[in-house]
VOTORVEX-37074 format. One record per residue: residue in one letter; y, x negated, z of N, C-alpha, C in turn. Coordinates in steps of 0.05 Angstrom, whole numbers, plus 5000, padded with zeros to 4 digits. Atoms other than C-alpha are relative to their C-alpha. Example, Ala and Ser with C-alpha at 12.3 -4.5 7.8 and 13.67 -1.06 7.14 Angstrom:
# VOTORVEX-37074
A497649825000491047545156502449825000
S497650164999497947275143502250155014
END
This chain:
# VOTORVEX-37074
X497650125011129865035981501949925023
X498049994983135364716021502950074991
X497549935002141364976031502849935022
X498150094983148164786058500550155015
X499549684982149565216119502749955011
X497949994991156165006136502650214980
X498249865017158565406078501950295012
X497849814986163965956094498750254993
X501849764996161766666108499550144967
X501049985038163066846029499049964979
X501350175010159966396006496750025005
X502850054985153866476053499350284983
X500349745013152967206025498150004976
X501450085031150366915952498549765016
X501450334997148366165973497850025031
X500850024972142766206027497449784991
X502750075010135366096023498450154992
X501249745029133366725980502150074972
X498749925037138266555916498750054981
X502749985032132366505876497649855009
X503050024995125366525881499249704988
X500550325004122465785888497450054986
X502049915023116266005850500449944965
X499049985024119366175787503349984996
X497150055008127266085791501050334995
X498749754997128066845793502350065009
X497350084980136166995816499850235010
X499949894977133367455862498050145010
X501850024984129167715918498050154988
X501749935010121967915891499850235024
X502049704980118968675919498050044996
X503250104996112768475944499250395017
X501149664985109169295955497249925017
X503949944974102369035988500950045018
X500449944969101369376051497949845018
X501950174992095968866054499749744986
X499650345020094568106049497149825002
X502050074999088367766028499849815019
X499450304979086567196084497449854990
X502150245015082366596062497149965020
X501849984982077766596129500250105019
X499949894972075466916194502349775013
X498450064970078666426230502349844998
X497150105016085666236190500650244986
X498049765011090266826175502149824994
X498049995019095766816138502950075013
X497849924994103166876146499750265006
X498649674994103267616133496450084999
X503449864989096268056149502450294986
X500949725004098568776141503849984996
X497649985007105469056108501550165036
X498549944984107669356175500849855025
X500150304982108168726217501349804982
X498150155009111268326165498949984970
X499850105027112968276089502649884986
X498250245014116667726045502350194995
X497349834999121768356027502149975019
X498549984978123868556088500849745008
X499350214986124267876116501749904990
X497550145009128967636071502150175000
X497449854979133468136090500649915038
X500350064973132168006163500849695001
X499150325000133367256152502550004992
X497349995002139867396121501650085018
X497649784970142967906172499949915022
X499950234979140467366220502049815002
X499150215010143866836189503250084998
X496949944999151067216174501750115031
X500049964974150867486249500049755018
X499150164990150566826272497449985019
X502549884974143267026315498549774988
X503250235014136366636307498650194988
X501949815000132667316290501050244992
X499049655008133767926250497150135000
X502449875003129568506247501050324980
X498449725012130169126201498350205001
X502049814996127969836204501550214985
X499749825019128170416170502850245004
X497449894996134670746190501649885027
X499550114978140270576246498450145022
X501249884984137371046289497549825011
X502550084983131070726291500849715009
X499150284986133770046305501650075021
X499049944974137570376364498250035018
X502349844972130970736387498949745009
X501150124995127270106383501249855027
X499450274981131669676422501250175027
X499849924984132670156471497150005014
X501950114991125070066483499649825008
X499850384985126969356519499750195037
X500549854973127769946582497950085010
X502149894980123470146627500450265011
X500049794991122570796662501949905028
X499950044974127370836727502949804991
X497650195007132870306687502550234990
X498049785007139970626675501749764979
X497650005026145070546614502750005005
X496549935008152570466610501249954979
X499450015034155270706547502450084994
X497749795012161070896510499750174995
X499749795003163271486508499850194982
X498949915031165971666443497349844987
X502650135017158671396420498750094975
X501749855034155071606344499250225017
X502049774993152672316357496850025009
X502250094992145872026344499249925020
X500550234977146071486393500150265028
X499949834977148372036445498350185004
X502549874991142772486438498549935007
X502050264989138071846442499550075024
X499150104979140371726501499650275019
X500849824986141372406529497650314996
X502949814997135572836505496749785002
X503050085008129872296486499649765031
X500650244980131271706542499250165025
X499649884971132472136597496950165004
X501649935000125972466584497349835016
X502150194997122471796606500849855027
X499849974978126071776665502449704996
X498250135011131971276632502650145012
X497149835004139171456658501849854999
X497750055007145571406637501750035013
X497749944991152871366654501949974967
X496850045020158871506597502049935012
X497150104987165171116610501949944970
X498550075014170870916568500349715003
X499950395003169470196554503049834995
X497450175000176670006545500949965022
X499549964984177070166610498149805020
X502450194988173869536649499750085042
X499849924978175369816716498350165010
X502449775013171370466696496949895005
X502950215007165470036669499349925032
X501650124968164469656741499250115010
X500749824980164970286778497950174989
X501749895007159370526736497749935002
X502250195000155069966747498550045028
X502049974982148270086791498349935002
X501650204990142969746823498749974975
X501149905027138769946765501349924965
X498049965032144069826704497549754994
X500650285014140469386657501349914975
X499449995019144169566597502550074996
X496649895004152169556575499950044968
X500349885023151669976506503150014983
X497550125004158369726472499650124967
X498349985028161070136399502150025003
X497850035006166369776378501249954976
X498649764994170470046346497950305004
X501949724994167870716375500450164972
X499349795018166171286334500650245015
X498550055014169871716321503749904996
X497950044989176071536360501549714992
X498950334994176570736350500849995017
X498550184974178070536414497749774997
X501050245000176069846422499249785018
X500050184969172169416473499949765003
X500050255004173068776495497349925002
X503750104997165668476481500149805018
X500350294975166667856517500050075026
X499249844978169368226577497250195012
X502449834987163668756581497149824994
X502550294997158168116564501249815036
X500250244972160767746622499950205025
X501149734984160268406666496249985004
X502549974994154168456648497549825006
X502650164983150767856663501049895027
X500150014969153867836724498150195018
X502249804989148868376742497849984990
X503249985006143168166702498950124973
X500749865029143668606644500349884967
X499850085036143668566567502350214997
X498449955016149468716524498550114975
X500549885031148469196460502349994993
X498649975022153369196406499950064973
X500649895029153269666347502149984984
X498050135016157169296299499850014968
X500549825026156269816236502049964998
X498449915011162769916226502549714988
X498350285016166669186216497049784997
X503350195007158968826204501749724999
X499350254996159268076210502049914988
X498050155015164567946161502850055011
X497149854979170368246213498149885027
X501150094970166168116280497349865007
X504050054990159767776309500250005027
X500150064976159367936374498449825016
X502050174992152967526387501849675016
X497750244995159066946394501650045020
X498249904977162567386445498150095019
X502249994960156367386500498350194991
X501549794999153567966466495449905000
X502950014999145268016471498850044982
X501749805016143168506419502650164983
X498649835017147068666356498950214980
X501749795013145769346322501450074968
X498949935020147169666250499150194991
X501549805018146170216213501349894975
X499150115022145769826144500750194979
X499349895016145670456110503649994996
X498650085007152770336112501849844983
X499250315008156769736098499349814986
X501450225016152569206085498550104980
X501049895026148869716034502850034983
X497549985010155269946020500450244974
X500449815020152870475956499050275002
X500949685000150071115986498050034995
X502549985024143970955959497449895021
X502250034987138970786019501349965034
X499749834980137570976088498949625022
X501750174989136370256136501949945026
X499750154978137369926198499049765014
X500950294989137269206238501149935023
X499250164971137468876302500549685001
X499550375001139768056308500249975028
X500650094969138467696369500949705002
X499150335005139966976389498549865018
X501650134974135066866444496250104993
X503550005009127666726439499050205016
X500449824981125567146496499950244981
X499749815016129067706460499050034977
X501550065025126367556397497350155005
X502749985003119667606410499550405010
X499249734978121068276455500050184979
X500249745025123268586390499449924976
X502349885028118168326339498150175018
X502549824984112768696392500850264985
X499049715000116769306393500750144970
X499949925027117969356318497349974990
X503050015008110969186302499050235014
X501249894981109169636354500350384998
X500449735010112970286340500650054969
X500549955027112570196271502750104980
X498349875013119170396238502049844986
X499150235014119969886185501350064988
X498049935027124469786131498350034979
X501650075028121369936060500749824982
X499350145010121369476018502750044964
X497449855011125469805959502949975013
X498249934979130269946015501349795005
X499150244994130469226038501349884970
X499050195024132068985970502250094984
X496949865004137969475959502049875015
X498650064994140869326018500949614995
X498650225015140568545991501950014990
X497850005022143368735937503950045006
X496249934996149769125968500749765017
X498450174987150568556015501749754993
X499350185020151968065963503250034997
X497149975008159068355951501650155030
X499349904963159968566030503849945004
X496750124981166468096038502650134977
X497449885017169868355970500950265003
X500249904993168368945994502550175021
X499350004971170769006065503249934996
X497650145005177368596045502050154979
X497749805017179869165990499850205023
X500649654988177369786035501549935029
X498650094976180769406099503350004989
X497849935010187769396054500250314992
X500449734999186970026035501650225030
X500849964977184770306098502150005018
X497850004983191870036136502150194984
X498449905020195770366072499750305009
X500249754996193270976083500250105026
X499750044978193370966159503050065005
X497049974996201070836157501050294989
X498049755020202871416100499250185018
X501449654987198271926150501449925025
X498750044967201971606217502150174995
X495749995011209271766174499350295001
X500749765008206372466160500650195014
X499349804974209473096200497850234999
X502149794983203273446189498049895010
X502550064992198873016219501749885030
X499150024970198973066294498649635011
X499950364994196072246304497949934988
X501550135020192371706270497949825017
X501250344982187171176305498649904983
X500450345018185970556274501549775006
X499950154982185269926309502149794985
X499050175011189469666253503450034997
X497749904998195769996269501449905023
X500150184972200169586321500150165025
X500749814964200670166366498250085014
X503349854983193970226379499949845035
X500350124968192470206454497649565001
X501550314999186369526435501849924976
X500350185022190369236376500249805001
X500250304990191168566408498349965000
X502850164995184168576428498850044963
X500850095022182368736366499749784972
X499150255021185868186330498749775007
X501050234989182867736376497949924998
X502949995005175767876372499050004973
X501749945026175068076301501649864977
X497950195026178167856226501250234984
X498949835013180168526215500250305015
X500549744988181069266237498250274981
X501549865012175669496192501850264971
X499749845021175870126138500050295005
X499949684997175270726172502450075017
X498949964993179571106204500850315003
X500849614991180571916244502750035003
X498149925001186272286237500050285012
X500549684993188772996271501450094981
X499149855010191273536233501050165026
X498949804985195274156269497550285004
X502349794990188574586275498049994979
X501250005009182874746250498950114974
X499549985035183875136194501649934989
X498150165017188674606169498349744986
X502150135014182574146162498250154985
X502049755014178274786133502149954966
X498350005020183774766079500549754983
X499250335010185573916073497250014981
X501950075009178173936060499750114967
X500149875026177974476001502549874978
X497149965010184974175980499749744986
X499950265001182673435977497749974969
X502649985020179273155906498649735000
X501050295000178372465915497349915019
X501650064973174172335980497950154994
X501949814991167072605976499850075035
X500049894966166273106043496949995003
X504750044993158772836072500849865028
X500850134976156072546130500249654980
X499450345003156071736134503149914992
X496250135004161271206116499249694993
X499950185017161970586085499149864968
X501249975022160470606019501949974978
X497750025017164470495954501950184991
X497549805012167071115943501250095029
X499249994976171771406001498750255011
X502049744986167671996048502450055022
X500049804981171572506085498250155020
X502049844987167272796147502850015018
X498749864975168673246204498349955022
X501050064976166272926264498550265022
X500249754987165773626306496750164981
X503049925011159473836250498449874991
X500950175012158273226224498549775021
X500650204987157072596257499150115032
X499949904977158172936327498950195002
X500749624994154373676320498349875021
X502050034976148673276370501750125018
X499550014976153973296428501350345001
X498549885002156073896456503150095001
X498550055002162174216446502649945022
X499250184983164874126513499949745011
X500450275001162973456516502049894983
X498250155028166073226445503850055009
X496949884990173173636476500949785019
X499250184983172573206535501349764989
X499750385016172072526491502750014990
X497849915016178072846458499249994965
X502549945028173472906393499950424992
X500349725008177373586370499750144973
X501249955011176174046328501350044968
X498750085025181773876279500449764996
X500950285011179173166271498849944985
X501650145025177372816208499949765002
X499850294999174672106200499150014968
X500050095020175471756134499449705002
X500650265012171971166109500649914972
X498050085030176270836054497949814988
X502050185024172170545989501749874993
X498850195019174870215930501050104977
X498549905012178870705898503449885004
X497650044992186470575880501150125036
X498249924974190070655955502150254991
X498249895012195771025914498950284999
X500349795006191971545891498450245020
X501649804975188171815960502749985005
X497149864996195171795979501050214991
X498549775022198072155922497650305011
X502949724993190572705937501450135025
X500549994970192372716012502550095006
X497149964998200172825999500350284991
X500549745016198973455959499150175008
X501349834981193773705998501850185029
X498350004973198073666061502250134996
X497549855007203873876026499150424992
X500749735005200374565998499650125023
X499849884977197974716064502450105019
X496949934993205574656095500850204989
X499049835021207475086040499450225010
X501449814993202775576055500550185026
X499549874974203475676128502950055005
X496749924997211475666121499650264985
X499249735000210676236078498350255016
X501749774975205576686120502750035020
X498449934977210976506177503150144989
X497849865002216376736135499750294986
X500749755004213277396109499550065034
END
């Protein structure tokens, strides 16, 4: 079918070239389960040969997340993780890393238990910090590992800035752009190389499946990581792929309540005298909020807050009814986690202290509940606890 591609990113979301199955007019993507595909002769195969090298599912996921990223080439796999591991397989033994600091828990063990094993090393820096970054850079760097906004801190890097760094030396740019997904950022537009996701997020958006994708914009690259996905095997299922379709469909209505939200709640917890500080790139005092305005179309949905200790989050948590308390984030309903057992238990805890990742830090990813009323939850909560510890201190 053809389709108009100049259409606007909301638009693109519904209107592509998998609205409906050209076969039969179906209004939406067929889940094709063969793991296998008949071929007509020895010596003429077929588009697809075997489900773990390529099927019509997945691909139409992969052609979309291509297409909204702004890349020539998506690829999807079965969690972010493994679309991290894979495309960290572009390294070689003997090549070194410079990464953010404040990086996913996951990503940081990657990196420092499984890469380093293969003779891969690293440097952590504070990517806001471009001064930092240079003086980190060695003969060897091949790779500038860029989450922006970080987890769980949000600090925020300039992509363009650490892309033009890095091909001054030769390297590739990563950018794991889970947390504002194409409809807030594409870095691929700001020099980047290699954009990452953990779809279970965002672009799923429901809680309801576990996936991951890489977008590329260069043929070279391309091909680099169909091998390497063909190769270590850690596809998307097809089920899987055809959820995350589904949630992506409503991505921008999405993103555009949970980003109002998201500043609402931000401000009432800045104003708050029991909350020792707020980060969120959407607040003007943030150290990147310029850059962030500049680069992206929004300051995203999540957002980490301190409390006055640790059993004041032990308490917010029991105190709070709205927010389910889990691992992950972006999803329709709003998720309370504690970074320190959650997201972060990989790193240790002198490590996470350093990042300033303490241990009365919560990050919240805002859904699509009234704003008002996680307020109203969060006001109560906060207030009982005050209550509480005033009277202990006055007995």
């Amino acid at each position: 079918m053809t389709i108009e591609h100049n259409f606007s990113f909301e638009t693109k979301l519904l209107h592509n070239e998998h609205k409906y199955d050209p076969t039969n007019g179906a209004v939406s993507v067929p889940i094709q389960h063969a793991s296998t595909f008949h071929q007509h002769s020895v010596d003429e195969f077929g588009k697809y040969d075997y489900g773990r090298s390529a099927n019509p599912t997945r691909e139409a996921f992969e052609t979309v997340i291509a297409n909204l990223e702004e890349g020539t080439n998506g690829y999807a796999f079965s969690s972010g993780m493994a679309a991290i591991s894979t495309a960290f397989l572009l390294l070689s033994q003997g090549d070194h890393v410079v990464i953010t600091e404040d990086v996913y828990g996951g990503t940081y063990r990657m990196v420092t238990e499984v890469l380093s094993r293969f003779g891969i090393e690293h440097t952590f820096v504070d990517m806001t910090d471009l001064t930092a970054v240079k003086q980190a850079i060695r003969p060897n760097t091949k790779v500038f590992y860029v989450e922006t906004p970080s987890n769980p801190l949000l600090k925020v890097t300039d992509i363009r800035a650490i892309s033009d760094i890095a091909k001054s030396v030769g390297a590739l740019t990563f950018v794991d752009n889970t947390f504002l997904t194409p409809a807030l950022q594409k870095p691929l537009l700001l020099g980047a190389d290699v954009v990452l996701h953990s779809a279970t997020k965002f672009l799923s958006g429901h809680s309801d499946v576990v996936a991951g994708a890489i977008v590329v914009n260069d043929s070279d690259l391309a091909k680099q990581i169909g091998f390497l996905q063909n190769s270590f095997g850690a596809v998307l299922g097809v089920q899987d792929a055809w959820l995350v379709l589904r949630g992506i469909k409503t991505l921008s209505v999405r993103m555009n309540f949970s980003i109002k939200s998201a500043l609402q709640i931000a401000n009432f917890l800045q104003n708050h005298p029991s909350v020792k500080k707020v980060y969120y790139p959407g607040l003007t005092d943030h150290p990147q909020y310029e850059i962030q305005k500049e680069q992206s179309e929004g300051a995203g949905a999540v957002l980490s807050f301190e409390l006055e200790s640790e059993e004041a989050v032990k308490q917010f948590v029991e105190l709070t009814e709205i927010p389910v308390f889990a691992v992950s984030l972006g999803a329709v309903e709003s998720i309370l986690s504690y970074p320190a057992k959650m997201s972060h238990a990989a790193m240790p805890i002198e490590q996470r202290l350093k990042r300033g990742i303490s241990q009365s830090l919560l990050r919240l990813s805002v859904g699509l509940e009234h704003p008002d009323d996680i307020i109203k939850d969060f006001s109560v909560a906060l207030e009982t606890i005050a209550a509480k510890n005033q009277g202990e201190i006055v007995r």
